[in-house]
C-alpha positions, 0 to 999 in steps of 0.5 A: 238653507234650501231653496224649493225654487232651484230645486223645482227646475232640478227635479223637473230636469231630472223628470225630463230626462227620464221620459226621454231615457226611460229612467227613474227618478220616482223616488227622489221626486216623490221625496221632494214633493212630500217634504214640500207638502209638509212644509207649505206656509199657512197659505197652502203655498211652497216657501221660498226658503226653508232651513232643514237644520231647523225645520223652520221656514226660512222665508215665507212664499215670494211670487218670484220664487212660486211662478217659478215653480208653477212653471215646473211642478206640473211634471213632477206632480199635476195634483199639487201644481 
């Protein structure tokens, strides 16, 4: 399973990171934000889980789970947060 939640404070880290190093992690971040674009629920909100073995949707979106991204999605892509 993956978890959009965990990865969004990883990937948000990573965005952190490379404005204080001056690294890049462009890529991987706009992997990230493409494959959850493709994936919201039919609400338009990021799924709590998703099985990438399946491309089915694990869980449908939790407020635990998007307040949690919300608070990091901004530094990864003010247009989708």
């Amino acid at each position: 399973m993956a978890w959009p939640a965990d990865n969004a404070v990883a990937l948000a880290s990573m965005c952190v990171h490379d404005e204080l190093r001056g690294r890049r992690s462009n890529q991987v971040v706009a992997r990230w934000v493409a494959q959850v674009r493709a994936r919201l629920d039919i609400q338009g909100m990021i799924p709590h889980a998703w099985d990438p073995a399946t491309e089915k949707r694990g869980e449908h979106a939790r407020g635990c789970s998007q307040a949690l991204i919300n608070a990091f999605l901004p530094l990864m892509d003010s247009t989708l947060a």
